[in-house]
N, C-alpha and C positions, 0 to 999 in steps of 0.2 A: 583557463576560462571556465566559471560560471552557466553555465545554462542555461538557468531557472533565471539570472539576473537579467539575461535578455530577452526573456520573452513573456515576464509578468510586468506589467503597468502598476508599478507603487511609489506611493509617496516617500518623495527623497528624504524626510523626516524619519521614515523606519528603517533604513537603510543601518545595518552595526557594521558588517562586512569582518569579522573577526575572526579568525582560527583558532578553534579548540583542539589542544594534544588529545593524539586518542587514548593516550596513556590518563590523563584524566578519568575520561570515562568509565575505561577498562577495570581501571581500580579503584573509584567510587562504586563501582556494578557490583565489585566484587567478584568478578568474572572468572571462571571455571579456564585452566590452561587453554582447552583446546577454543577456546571464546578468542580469546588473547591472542591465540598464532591466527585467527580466522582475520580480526583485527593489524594486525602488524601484516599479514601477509598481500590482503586485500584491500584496505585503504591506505590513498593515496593521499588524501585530505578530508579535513571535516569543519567546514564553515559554517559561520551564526551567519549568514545572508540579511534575515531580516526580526526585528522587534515590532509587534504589532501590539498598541499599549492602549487605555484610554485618554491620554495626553496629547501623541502622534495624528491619533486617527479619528477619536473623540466616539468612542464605541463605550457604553457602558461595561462594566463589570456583572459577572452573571452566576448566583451561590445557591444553591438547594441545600439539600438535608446531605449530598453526595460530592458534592465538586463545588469546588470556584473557580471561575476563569476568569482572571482582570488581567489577560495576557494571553496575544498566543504568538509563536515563534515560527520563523524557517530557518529549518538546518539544513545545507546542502553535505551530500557528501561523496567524496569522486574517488573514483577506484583507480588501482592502480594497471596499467592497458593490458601490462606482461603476464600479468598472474591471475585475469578473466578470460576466459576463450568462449567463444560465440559458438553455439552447436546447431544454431537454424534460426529462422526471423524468431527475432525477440526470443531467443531460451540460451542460456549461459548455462554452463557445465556446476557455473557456482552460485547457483540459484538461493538455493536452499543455501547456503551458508552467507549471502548478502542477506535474505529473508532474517536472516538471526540476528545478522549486524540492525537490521531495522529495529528486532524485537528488541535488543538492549539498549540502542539509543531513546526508543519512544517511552523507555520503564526510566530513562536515566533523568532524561528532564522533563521538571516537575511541572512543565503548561501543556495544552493542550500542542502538537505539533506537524506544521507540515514539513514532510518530511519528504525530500528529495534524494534520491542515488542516482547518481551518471556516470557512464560507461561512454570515451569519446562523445559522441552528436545523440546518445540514447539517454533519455530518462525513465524514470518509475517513481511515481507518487505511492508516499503511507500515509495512510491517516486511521486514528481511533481515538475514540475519546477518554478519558483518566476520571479516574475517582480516589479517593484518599483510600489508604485500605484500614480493615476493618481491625486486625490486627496491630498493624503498625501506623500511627496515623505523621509518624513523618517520610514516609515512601507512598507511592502511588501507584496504582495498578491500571492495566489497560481495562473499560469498561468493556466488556462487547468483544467481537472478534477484533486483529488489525486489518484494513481493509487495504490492497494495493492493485494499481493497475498494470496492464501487462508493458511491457517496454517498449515506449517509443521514440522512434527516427526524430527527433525536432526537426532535421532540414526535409520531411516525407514524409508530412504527418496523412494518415487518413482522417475522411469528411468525421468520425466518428472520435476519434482524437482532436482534430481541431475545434467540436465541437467543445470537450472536456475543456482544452484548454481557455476559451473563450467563459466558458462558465466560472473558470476559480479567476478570473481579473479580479483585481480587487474592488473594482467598483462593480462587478457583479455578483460582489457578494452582501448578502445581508448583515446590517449596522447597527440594529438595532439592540443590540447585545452579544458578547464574544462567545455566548453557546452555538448563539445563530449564525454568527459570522464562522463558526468553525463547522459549526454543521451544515452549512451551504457547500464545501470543501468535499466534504465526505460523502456526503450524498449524490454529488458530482462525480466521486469514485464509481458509487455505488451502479449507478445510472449507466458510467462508461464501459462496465464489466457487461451487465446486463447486456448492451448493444452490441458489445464484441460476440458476444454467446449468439445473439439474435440477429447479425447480420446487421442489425436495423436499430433506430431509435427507439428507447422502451417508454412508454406513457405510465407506467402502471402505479401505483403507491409506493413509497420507498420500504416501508416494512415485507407487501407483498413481494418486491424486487429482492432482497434480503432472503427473506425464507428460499424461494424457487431457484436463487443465485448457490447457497447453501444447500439444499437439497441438489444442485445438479454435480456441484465440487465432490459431497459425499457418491454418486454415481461415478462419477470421474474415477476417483482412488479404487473403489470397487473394479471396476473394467482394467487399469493399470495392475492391480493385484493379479486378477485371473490372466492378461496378455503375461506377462512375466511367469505365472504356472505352463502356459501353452508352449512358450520358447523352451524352458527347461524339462517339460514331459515327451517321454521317449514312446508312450502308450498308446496308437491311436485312435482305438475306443476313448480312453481317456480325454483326450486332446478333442476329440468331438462334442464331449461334455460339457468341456470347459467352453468350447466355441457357441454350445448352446445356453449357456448361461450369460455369458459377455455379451449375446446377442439381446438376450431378454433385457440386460439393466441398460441397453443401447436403445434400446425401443421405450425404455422408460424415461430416460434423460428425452428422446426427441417430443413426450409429448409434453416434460418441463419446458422446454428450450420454444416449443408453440405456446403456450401457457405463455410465456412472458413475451411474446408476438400479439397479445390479446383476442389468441385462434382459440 
């Protein structure tokens, strides 16, 4: 079973429904061994879901001096149950190594992409937008960060996820050209992380939400660095130091985390 296919409203016209071999991928990626066992060990499947064209849906085509989008796609892609283990709501042990699976499918096809991974009744949305690159102009590079949201229950969504999900329907997304219509998607990301952080729904500009969202991730790592010195220091002068520092970028993340409350 599908997911994504029951619970987004699209025209039976985009509908591919196809299975791409991972070994495909793997090896047009080019992909590094330990990519390839990440891949073979962790997916279980990897689905075209759906084709979203100017034909289908009747969205124009959309070309700057940087990208063209006359297409965008849904990939789903479903792990296998045995070899992800759950470590607490929404965090898997192989986070970081599904996050990679993300990174090499969104570099491998060349449209912009919504990109799905499920874990049983949990998803997690990627999206980032693609530019031609400058070096190589038949490869494509992710523009920008890739953006994903944290993992959710489909059958126990919260007000704050049901939200998300109501936003990427496809009729509530923008038509007017497939930049719009993919950038309606992302910024729906953008938006959901924001609210996860804040408790609450974020009003603020998407670029302002971006920065504050980004500056609080760079806090995060920082604070995870020093708790992991504290656990391994035997010194407790030391160990006081460290608690006084972790403290300071904790007082700086909360008044990021109010800052996107519009306190």
């Amino acid at each position: 079973m599908v997911l994504i296919e029951d619970i987004l409203e699209v025209p039976m016209d985009c509908i591919v429904d196809s299975v791409i071999p991972k070994k495909d991928i793997f090896e047009a990626a080019d992909s590094k061994t330990k990519d390839k066992k990440i891949f073979t060990d962790l997916i279980k499947q990897i689905k075209w879901c759906y084709n979203f064209t100017e034909d289908n849906i009747r969205v124009s085509p959309y070309e700057d001096s940087e990208r063209r989008y006359d297409e965008v796609e849904l990939i789903n892609i479903n792990l296998k149950y045995d070899n992800v283990h759950k470590i607490g709501v929404g965090k898997f042990k192989e986070d970081d190594k599904i996050d990679r699976i993300a990174d090499i499918v969104m570099r491998f096809i060349p449209y912009p992409l919504i990109l799905t991974i499920q874990y049983e009744n949990e998803l997690k949305f990627y999206a980032s937008h693609i530019r031609e690159s400058k070096q190589d102009y038949d490869k494509i590079v992710l523009d920008g960060k890739k953006r994903s949201t944290n993992w959710m229950d489909i059958d126990n969504l919260s007000e704050i996820e049901d939200d998300f999900i109501t936003k990427i329907q496809f009729d509530n997304l923008e038509r007017s050209d497939f930049y719009k219509f993919y950038n309606n998607y992302l910024e729906a990301i953008v938006q959901h992380d924001a609210a996860i952080i804040a408790g609450e729904p974020v009003y603020l500009p998407i670029k302002k939400i971006e920065r504050i969202y980004d500056e609080i991730s760079v806090f995060d790592e920082k604070i995870k660095e020093i708790e992991k010195k504290i656990s391994e220091e035997d010194n407790f002068n030391r160990k006081m130091d460290l608690n006084i520092e972790a403290h300071k970028f904790k007082i700086e993340k909360e008044k990021l985390i109010n800052e996107l409350k519009g306190e």
